[in-house]
Wavefront OBJ file of the C-alpha trace (Angstrom):
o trace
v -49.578 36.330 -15.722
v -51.739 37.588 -18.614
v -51.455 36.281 -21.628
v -53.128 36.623 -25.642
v -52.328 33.428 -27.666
v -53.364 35.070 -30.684
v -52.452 38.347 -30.949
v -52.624 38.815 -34.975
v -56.710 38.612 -34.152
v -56.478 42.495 -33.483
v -55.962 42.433 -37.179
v -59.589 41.902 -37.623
v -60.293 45.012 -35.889
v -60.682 47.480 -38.728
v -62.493 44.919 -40.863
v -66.376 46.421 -40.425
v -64.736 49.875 -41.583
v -62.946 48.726 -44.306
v -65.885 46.677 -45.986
v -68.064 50.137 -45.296
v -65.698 51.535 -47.571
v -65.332 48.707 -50.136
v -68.786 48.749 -50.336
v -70.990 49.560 -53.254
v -73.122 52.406 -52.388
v -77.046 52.940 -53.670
v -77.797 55.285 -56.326
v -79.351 58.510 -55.205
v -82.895 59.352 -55.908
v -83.646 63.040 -57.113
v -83.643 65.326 -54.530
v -87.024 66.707 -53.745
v -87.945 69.778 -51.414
v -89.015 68.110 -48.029
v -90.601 70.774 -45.161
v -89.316 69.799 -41.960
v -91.474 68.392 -39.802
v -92.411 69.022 -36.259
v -90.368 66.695 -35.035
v -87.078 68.118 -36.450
v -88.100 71.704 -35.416
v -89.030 70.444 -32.061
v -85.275 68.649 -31.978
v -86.917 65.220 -31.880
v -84.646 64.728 -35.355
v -81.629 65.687 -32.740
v -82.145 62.960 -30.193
v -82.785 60.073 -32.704
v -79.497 61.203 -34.172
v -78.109 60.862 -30.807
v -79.803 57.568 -29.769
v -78.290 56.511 -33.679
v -75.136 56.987 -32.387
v -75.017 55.688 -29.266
v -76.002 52.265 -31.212
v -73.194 52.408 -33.212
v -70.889 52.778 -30.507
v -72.289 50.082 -28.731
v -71.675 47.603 -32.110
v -68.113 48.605 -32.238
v -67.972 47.772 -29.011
v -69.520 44.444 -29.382
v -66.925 43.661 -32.210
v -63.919 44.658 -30.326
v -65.141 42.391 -27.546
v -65.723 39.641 -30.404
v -62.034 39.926 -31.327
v -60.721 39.880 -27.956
v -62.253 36.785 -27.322
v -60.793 35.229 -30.558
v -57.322 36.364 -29.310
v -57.753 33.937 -26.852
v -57.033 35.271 -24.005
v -55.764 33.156 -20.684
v -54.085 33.312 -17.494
v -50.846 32.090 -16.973
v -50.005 30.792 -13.069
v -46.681 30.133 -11.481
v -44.454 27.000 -13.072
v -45.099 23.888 -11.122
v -41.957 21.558 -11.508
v -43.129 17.838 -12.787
v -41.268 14.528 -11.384
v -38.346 13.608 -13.729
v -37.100 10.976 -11.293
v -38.467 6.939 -12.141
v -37.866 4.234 -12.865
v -39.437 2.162 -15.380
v -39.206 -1.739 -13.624
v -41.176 -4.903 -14.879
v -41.997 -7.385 -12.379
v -42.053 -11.105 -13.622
v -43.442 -13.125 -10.551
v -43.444 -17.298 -11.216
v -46.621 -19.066 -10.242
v -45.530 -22.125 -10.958
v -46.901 -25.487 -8.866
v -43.503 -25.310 -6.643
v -44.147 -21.996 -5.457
v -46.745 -23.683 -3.087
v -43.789 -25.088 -1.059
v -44.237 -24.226 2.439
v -40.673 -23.886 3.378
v -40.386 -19.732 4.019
v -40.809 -18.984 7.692
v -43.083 -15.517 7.756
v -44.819 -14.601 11.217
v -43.473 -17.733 13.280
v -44.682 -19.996 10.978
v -44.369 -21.572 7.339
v -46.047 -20.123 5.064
v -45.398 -20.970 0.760
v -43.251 -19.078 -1.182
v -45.663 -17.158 -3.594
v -47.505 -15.750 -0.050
v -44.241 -14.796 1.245
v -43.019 -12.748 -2.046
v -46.652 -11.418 -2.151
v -45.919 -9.877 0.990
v -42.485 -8.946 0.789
v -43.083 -7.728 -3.180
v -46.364 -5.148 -1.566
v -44.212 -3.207 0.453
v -41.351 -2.934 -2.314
v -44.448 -1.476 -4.835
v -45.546 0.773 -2.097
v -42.080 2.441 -2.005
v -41.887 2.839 -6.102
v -43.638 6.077 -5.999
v -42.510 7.946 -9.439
v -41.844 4.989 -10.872
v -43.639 3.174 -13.771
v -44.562 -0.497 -12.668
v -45.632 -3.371 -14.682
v -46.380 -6.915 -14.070
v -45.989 -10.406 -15.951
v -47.280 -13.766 -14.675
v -45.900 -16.807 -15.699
v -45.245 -20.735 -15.505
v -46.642 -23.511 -18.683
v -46.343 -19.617 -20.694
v -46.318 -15.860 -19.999
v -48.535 -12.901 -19.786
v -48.888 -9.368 -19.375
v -51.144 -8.743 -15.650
v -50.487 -5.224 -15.789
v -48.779 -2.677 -18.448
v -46.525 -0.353 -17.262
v -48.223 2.452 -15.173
v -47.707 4.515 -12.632
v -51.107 3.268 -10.689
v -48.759 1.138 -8.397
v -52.036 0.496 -6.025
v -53.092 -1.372 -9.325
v -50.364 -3.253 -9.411
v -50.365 -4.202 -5.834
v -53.827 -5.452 -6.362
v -53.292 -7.866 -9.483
v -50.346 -9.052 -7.408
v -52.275 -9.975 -4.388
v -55.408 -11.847 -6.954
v -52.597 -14.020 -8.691
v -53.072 -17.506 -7.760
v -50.397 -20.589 -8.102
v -51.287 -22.672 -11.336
v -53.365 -20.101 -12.431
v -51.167 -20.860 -16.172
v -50.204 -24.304 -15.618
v -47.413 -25.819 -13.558
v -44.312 -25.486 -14.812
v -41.695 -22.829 -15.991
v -41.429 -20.605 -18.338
v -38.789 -18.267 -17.734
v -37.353 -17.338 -21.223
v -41.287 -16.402 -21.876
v -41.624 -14.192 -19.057
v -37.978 -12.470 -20.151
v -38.970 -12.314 -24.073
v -42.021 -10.957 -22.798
v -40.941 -8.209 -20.659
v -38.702 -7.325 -23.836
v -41.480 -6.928 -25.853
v -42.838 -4.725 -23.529
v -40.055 -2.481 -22.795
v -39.671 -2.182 -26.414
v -42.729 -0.181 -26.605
v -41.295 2.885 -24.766
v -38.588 4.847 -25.931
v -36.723 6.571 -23.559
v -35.811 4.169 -20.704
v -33.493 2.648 -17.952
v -35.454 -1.338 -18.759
v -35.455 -2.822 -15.047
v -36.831 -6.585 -14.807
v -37.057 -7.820 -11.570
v -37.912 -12.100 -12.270
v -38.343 -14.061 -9.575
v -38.544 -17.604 -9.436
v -37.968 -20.566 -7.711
v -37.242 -23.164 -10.597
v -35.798 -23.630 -13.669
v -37.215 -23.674 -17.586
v -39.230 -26.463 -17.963
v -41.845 -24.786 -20.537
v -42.638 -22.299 -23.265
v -41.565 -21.174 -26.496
v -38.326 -19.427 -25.936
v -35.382 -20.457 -24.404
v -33.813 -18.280 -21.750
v -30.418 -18.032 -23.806
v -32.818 -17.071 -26.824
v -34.108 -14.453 -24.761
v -31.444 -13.219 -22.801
v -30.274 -11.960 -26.621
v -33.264 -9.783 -26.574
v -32.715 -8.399 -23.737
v -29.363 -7.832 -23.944
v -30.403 -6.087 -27.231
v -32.347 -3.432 -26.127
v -30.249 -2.501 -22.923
v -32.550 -4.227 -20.983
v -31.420 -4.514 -17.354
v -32.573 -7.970 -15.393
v -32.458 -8.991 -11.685
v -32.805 -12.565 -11.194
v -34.132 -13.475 -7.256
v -34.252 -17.163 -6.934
v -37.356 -18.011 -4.282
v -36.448 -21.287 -1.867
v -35.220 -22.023 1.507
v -32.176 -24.797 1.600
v -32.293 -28.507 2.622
v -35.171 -30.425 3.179
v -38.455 -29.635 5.656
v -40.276 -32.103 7.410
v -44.014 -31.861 6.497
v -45.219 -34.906 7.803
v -44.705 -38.753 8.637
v -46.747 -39.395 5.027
v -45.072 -36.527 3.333
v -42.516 -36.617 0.782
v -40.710 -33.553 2.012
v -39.433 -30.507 0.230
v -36.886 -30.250 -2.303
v -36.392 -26.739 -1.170
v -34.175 -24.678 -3.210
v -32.117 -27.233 -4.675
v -34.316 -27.251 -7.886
v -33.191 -23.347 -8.838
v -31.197 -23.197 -11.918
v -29.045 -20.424 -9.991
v -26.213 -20.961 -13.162
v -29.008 -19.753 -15.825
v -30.117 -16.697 -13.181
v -26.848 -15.858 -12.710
v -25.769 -15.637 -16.317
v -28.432 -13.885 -17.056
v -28.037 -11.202 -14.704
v -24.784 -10.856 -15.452
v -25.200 -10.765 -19.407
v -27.366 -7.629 -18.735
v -25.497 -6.167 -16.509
v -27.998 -6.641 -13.611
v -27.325 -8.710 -10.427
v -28.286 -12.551 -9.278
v -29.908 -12.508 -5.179
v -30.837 -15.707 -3.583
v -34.107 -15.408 -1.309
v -33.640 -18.140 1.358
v -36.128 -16.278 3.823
v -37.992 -13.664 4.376
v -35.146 -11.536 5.483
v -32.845 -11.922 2.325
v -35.856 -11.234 0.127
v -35.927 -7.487 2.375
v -32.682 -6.897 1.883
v -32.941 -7.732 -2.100
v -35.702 -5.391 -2.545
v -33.747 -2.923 -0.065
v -30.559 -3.567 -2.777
v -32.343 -3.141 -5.527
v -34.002 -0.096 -3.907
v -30.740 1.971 -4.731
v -31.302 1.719 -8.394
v -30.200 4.582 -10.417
v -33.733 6.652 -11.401
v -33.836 8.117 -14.644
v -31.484 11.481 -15.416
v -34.045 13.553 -17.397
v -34.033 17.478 -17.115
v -37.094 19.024 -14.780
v -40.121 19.363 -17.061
v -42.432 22.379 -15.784
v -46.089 23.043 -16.040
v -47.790 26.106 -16.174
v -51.339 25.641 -15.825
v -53.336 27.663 -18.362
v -56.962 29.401 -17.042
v -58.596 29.903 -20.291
v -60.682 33.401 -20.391
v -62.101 33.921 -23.842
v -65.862 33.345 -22.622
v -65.225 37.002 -20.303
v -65.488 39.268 -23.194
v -67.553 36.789 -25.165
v -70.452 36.773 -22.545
v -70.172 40.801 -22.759
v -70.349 40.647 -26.477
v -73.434 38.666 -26.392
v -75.001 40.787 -23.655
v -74.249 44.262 -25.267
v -75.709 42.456 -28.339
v -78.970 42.098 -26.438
v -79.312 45.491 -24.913
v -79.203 46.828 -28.506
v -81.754 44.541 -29.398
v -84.218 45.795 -26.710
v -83.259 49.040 -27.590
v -84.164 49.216 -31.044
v -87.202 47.204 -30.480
v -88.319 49.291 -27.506
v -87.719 52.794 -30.545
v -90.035 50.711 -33.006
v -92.707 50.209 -30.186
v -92.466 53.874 -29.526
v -92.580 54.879 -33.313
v -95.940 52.295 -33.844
v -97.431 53.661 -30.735
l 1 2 3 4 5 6 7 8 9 10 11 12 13 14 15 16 17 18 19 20 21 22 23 24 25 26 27 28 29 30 31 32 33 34 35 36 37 38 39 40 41 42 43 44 45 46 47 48 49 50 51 52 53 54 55 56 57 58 59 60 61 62 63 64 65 66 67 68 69 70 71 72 73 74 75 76 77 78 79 80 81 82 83 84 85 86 87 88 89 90 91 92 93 94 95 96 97 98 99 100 101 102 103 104 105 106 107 108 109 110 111 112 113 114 115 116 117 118 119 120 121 122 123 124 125 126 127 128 129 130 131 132 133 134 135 136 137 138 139 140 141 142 143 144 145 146 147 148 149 150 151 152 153 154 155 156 157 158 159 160 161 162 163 164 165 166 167 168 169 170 171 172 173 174 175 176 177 178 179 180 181 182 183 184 185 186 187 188 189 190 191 192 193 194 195 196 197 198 199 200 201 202 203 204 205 206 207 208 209 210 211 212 213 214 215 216 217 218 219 220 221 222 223 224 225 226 227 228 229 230 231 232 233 234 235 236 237 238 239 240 241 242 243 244 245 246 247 248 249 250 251 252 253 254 255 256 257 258 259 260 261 262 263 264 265 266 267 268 269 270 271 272 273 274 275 276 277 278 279 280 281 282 283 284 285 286 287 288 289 290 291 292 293 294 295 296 297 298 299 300 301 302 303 304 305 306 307 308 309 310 311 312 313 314 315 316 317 318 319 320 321 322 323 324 325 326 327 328
């Protein structure tokens, strides 16, 4: 569809008449008798008249072209509907020193738990497309790895470089929540999903979970708690102390915290749970916002511009070609 943003520039058309009017006009010389020359009697006098004219009709030309391309002119194609559906969900992944357990079958073989919710976690942010993703490391403290963005292949990828101890050993997890709130806190309109996983419970940081947890609860902040371990004990060697397995989760703290903001505690025992968590938490509710259309815009002011100029320079060559003529 065509459009003219600015249709009040048509205003400007009448301008070069009006300041012919407004303007102050030369005082006239006596009159003296002039013969006419050959020219005039020949009807040379005629055709410069003519060629006179023809110029001037050319510059209003030019200016109405001029004015058309201040209107702004554009092209208007057919709405394209935007995504309204997302979600916007923060991803708080512990690399503390016990995620190296190797207690989570994966393959036909053990494997440690950070590998296994590395694997389990890339298929889960393949899936989020729509969605805004973000993600926080933590253990001794917390950081941001990754605002929230919809580049979920970015994501992936600063998932898959985190290594364990890469912020100390132990665990912070009412950093990684105050964190996350901190973060949410930024944007406006939104449902708040934090997905923390962990395998421990807080032995670090600055905040205390129940400290946190007010935050969150705060600013409508919705957290699921997945607690990383298989049960009992594995065998790891005749000189090996064995694992403690997933007795060391603090599964009361998850749990209250989940339910505090109305989210939901899971318990990842094996690779199979932690698919059917992400599968649960999969049916999340996506944002309710009305469709948002776009109309993309083909801008077409140069058109009558570039026709402006090039009238311009055809009455250039014109009147210089009727000087060369005159001199020669």
């Amino acid at each position: 569809m065509f459009e003219i943003e600015w249709p009040w520039a048509f205003l400007l058309l009448p301008l070069p008449w009006i300041i012919a009017k407004i303007k102050p006009q030369p005082a006239k010389t006596p009159q003296k008798i002039r013969m006419p020359s050959y020219a005039t009697l020949s009807g040379a006098g005629t055709d410069s008249q003519s060629v006179t004219a023809k110029n001037n009709w050319l510059e209003i030309l030019i200016w109405a072209l001029l004015v058309t391309a201040l209107s702004n002119p554009s092209w208007l194609d057919d709405p394209i509907t935007l995504p309204s559906e997302g979600r916007d969900i923060m991803l708080a992944v512990d690399l503390s020193h016990s995620m190296a357990e190797e207690d989570m079958e994966y393959n036909g073989r053990y494997v440690d738990r950070l590998s296994v919710v590395k694997a389990v976690l890339s298929d889960f942010i393949e899936e989020r497309q729509g969605d805004r993703l973000g993600l926080i490391l933590f253990a001794d403290t917390a950081f941001l790895q990754t605002p929230l963005t919809r580049d979920i292949n970015t994501v992936s990828q600063m998932l898959k470089e985190s290594q364990i101890g890469l912020v100390g050993r132990a665990t912070a997890i009412g950093d990684a929540l105050g964190l996350a709130v901190k973060r949410f806190n930024q944007k406006e309109e939104s449902n708040r999903i934090l997905i923390l996983l962990t395998d421990g419970r807080n032995t670090a940081g600055n905040l205390e979970p129940d400290e946190a947890l007010i935050l969150a609860r705060e600013e409508g902040i919705k957290v699921y708690t997945v607690g990383v371990g298989s049960d009992g004990r594995r065998n790891m060697g005749f000189f090996s102390m064995g694992s403690m397995g997933g007795n060391n989760i603090d599964e009361q703290t998850l749990t209250h915290i989940a339910d505090e903001t109305g989210g939901k505690y899971f318990r990842a025992k094996n690779v199979q749970s932690l698919q059917q968590i992400y599968a649960e938490l999969d049916k999340l509710e996506p944002i309710t916002d009305e469709d948002e259309t776009f109309r993309p815009k083909l801008a077409l002011f140069y058109l009558p511009l570039l026709a402006a100029i090039a009238l311009w320079g055809l009455v250039i060559i014109i009147r210089t070609a009727r000087q060369w003529r005159r001199e020669n």
